[in-house]
N, CA, C and O atoms as a DFTB+ gen file, in Angstrom:
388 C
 N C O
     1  1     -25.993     -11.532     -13.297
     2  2     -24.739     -12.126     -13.695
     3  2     -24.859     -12.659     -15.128
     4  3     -25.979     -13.025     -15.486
     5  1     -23.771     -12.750     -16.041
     6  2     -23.944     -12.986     -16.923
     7  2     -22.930     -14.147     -17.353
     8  3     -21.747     -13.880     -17.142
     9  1     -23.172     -15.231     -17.848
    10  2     -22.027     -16.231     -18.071
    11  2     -21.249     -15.702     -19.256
    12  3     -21.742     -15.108     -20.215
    13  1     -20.263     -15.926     -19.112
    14  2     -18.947     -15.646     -20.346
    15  2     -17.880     -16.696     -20.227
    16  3     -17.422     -17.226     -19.215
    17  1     -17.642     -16.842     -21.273
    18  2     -16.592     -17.910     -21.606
    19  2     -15.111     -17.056     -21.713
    20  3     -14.978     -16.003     -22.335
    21  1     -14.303     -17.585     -21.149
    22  2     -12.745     -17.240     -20.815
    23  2     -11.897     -17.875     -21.201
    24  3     -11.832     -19.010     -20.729
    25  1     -10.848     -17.462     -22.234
    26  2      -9.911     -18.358     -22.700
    27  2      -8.619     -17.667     -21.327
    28  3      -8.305     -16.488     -21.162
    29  1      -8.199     -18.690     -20.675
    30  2      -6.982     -18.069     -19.891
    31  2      -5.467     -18.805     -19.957
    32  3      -4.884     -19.866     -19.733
    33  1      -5.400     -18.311     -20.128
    34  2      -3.509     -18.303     -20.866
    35  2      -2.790     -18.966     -19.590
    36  3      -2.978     -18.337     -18.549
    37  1      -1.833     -20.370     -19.460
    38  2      -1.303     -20.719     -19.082
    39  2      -0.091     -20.282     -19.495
    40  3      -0.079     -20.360     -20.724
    41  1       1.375     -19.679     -18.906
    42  2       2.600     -19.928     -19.729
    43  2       3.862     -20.801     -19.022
    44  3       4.550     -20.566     -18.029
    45  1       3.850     -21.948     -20.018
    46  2       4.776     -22.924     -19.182
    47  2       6.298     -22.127     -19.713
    48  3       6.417     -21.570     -20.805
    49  1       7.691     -22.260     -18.372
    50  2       8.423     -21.735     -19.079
    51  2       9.566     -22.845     -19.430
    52  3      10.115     -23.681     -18.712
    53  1       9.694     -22.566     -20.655
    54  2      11.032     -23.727     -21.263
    55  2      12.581     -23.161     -21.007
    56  3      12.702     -22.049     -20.492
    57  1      13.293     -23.625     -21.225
    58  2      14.803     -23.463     -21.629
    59  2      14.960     -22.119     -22.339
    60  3      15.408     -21.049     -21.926
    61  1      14.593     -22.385     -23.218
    62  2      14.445     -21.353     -24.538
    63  2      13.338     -20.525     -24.943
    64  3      13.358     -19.297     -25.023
    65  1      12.648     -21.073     -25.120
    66  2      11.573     -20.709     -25.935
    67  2       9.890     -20.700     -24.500
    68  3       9.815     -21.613     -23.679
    69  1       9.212     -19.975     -24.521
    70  2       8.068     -19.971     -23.605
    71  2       6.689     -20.485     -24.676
    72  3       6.253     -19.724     -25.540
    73  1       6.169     -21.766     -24.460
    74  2       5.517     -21.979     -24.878
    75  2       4.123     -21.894     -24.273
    76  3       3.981     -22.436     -23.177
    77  1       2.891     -21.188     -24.923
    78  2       1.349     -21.002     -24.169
    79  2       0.222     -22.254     -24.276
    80  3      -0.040     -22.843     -25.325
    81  1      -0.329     -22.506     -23.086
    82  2      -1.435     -23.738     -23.467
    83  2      -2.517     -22.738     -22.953
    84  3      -2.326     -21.739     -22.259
    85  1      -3.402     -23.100     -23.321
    86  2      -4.764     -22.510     -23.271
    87  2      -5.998     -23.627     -22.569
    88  3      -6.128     -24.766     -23.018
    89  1      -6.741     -23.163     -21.565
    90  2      -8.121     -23.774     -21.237
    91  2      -8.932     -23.110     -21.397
    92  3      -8.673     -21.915     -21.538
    93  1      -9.857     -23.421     -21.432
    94  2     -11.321     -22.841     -21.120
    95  2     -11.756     -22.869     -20.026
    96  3     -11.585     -23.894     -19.367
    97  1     -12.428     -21.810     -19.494
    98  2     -12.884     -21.912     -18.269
    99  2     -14.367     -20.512     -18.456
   100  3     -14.525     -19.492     -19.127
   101  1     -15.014     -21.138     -17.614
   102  2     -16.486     -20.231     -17.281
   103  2     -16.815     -19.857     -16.135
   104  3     -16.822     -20.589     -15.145
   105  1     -17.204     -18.342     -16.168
   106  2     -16.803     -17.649     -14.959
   107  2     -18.118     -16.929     -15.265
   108  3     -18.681     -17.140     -16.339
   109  1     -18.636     -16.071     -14.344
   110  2     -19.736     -15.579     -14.284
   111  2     -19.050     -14.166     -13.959
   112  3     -18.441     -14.157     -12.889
   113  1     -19.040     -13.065     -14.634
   114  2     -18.765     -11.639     -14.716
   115  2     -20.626     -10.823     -14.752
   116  3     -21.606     -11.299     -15.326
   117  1     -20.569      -9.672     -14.032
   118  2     -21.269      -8.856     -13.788
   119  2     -21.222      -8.294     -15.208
   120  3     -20.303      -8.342     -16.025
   121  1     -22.880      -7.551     -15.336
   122  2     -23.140      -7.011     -16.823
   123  2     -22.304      -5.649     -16.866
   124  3     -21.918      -5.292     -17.979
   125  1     -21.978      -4.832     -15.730
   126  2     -21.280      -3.708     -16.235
   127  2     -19.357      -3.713     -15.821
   128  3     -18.614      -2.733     -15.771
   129  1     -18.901      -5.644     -15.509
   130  2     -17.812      -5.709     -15.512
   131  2     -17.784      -6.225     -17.205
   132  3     -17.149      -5.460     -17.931
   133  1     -18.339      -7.303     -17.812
   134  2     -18.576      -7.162     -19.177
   135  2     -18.374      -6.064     -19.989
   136  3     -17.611      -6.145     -20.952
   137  1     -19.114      -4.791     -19.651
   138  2     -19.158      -4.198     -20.356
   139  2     -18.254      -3.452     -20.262
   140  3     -17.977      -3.007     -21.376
   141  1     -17.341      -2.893     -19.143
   142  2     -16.135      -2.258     -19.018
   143  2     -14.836      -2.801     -19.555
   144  3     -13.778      -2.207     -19.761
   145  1     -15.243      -4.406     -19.783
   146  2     -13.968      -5.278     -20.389
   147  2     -14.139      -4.565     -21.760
   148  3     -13.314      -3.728     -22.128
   149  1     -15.116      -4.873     -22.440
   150  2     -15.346      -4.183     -23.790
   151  2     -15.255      -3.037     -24.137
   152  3     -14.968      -2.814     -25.313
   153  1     -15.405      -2.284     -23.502
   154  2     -14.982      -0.386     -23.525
   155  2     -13.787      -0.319     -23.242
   156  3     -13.401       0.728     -23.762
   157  1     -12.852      -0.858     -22.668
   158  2     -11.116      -0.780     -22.334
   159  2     -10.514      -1.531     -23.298
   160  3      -9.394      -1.198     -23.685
   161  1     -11.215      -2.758     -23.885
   162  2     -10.144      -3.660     -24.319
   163  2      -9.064      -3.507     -25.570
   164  3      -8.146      -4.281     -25.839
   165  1      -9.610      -1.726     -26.570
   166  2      -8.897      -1.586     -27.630
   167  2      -8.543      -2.776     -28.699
   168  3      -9.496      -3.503     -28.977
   169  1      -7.347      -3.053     -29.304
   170  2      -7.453      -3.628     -30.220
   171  2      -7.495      -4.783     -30.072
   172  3      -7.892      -5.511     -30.982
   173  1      -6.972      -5.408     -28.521
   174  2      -7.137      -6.433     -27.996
   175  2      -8.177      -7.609     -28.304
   176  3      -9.044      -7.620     -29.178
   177  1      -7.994      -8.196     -27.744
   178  2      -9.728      -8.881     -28.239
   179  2     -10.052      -9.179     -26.210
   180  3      -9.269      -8.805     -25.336
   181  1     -11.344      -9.897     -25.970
   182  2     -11.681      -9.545     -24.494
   183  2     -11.282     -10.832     -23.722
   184  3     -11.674     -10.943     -22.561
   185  1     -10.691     -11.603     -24.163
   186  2      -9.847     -12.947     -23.448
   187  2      -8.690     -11.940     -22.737
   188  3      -8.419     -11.809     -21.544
   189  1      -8.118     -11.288     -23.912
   190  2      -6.828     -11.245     -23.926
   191  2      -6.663      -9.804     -22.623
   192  3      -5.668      -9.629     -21.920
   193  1      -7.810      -9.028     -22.611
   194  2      -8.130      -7.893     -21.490
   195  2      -8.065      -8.771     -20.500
   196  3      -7.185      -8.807     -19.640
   197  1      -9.194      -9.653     -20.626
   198  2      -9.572     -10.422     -18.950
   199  2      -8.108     -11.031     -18.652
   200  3      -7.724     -10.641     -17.550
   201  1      -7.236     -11.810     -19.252
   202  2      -6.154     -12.003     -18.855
   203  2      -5.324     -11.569     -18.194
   204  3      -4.836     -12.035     -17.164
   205  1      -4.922      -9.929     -19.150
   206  2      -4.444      -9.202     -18.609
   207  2      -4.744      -8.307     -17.126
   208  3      -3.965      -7.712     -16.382
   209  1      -6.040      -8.481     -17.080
   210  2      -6.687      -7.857     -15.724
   211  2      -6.175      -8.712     -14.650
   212  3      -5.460      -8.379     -13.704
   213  1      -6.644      -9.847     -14.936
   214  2      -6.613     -11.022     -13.977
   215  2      -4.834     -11.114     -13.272
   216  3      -4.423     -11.281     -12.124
   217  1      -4.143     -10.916     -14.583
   218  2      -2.858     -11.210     -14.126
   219  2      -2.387      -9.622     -13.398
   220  3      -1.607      -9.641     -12.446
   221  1      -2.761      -8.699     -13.765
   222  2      -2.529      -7.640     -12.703
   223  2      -3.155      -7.153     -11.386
   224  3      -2.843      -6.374     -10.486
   225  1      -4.350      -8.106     -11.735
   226  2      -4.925      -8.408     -10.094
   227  2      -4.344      -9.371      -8.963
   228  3      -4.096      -9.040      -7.804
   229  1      -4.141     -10.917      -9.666
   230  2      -3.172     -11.310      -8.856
   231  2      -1.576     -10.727      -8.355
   232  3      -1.069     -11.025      -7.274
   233  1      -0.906      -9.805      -9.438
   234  2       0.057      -9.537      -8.906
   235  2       0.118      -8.387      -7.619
   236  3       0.968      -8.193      -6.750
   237  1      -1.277      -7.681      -7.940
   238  2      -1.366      -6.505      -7.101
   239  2      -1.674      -7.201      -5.668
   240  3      -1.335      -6.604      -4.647
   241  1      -2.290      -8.409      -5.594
   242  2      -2.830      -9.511      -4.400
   243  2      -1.408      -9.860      -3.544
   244  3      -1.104      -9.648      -2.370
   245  1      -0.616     -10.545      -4.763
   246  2       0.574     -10.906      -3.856
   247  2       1.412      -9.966      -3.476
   248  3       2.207     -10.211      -2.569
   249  1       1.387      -8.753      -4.084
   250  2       2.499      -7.639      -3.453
   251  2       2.115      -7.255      -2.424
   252  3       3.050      -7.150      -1.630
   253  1       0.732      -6.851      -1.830
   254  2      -0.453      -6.769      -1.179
   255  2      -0.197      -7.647       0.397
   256  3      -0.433      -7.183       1.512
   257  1       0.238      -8.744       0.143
   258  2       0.365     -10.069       0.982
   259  2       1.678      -9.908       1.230
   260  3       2.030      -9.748       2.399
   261  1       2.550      -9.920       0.277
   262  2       4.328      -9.373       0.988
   263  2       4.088      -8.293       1.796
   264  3       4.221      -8.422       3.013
   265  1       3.795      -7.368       1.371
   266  2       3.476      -5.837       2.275
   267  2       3.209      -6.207       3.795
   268  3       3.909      -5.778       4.713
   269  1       2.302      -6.910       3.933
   270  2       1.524      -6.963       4.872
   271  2       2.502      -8.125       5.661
   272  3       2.355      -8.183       6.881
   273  1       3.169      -8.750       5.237
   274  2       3.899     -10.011       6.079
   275  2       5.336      -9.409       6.213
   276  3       6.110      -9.772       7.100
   277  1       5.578      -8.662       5.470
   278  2       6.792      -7.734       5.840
   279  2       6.427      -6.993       6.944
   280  3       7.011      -7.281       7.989
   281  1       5.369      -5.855       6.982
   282  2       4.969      -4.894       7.971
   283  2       4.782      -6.108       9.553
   284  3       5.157      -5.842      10.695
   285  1       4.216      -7.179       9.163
   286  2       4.214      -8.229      10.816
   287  2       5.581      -8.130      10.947
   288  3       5.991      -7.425      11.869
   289  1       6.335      -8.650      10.270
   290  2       7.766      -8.984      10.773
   291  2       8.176      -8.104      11.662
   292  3       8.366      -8.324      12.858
   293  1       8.384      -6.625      10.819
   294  2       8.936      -5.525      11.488
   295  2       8.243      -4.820      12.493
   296  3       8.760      -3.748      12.806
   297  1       7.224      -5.135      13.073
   298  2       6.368      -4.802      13.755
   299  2       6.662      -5.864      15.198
   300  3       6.591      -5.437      16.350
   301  1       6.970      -7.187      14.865
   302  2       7.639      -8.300      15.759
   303  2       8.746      -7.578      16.085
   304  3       8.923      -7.464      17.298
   305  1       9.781      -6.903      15.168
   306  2      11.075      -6.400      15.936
   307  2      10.929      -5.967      16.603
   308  3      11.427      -6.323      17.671
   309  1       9.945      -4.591      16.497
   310  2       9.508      -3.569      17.326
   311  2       8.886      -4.197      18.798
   312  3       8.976      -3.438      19.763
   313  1       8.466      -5.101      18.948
   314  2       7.688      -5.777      20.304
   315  2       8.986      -6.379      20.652
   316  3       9.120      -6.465      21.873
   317  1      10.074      -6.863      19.911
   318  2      11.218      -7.318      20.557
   319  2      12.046      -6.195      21.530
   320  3      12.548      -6.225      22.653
   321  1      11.878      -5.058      20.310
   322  2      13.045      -3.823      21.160
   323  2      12.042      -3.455      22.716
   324  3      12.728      -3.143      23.690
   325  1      11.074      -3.479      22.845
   326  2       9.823      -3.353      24.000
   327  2      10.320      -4.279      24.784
   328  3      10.820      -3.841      25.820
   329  1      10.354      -5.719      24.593
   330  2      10.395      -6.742      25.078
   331  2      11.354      -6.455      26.490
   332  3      11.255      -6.390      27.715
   333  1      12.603      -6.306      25.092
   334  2      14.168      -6.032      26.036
   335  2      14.295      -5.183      26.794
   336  3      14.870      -5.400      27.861
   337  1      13.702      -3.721      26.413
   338  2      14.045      -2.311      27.372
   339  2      12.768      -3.244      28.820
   340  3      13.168      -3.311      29.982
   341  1      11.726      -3.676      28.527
   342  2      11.328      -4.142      30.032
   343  2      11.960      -5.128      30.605
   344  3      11.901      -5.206      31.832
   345  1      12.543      -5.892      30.014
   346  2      13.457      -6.774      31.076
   347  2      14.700      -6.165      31.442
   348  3      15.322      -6.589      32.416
   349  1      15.017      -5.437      30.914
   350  2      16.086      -4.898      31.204
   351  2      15.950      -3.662      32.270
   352  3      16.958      -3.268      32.856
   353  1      14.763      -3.105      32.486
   354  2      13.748      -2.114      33.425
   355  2      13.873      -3.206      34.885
   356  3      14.428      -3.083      35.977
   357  1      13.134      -4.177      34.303
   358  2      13.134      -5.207      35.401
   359  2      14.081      -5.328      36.461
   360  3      14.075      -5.101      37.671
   361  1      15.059      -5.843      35.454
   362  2      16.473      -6.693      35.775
   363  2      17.108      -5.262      36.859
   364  3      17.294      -5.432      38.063
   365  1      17.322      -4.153      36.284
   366  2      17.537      -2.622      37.178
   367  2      17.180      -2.837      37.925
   368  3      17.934      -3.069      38.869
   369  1      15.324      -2.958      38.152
   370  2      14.519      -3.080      39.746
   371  2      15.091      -4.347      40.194
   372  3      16.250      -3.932      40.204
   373  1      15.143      -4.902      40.367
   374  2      15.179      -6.508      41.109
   375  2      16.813      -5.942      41.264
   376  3      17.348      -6.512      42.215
   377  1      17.491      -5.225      40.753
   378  2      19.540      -4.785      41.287
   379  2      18.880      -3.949      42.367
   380  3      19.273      -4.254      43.493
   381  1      18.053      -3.055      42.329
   382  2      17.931      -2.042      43.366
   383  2      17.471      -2.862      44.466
   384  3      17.916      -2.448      45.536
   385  1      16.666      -3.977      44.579
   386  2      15.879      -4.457      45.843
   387  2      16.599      -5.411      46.478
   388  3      16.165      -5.932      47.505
């Protein structure tokens, strides 16, 4: 592991205008995630890659997490429509007896 220093971009949003604050933060990246930041990052500089990674990793996380809490939901309907055709199976038997 290799320590690297990370500038990561906060963006607060205003009225108007979007203003950026910046922290520092230290994160421990692998020598050939390092080095892939630096072979991709083009004219960029490698804050501004890791940022950008980071923020398309979290977004890919939360779409990831909707997906998946959408698919429960509709998957609950589906045990609902089950639910009903057996009580309603039921309700038939218990008319016949």
């Amino acid at each position: 592991m290799l320590q690297y220093s990370l500038v990561v971009i906060l963006v607060v949003e205003g009225t108007d205008m979007r203003t950026a604050t910046k922290a520092i933060k230290t994160f421990s990246l692998d020598k050939e995630v390092l080095a892939e930041v630096k072979r991709t990052r083009g004219a960029a500089s490698e804050s501004e890659r890791v940022n950008n990674l980071l923020r398309f990793a979290l977004d890919l996380e939360k779409r990831a997490s909707l997906h998946k809490e959408a698919a429960g939901f509709f998957q609950a309907a589906e045990d609902r429509r089950e639910r009903r055709a057996y009580e309603a199976a039921t309700i038939a038997s218990w008319a016949r007896d």
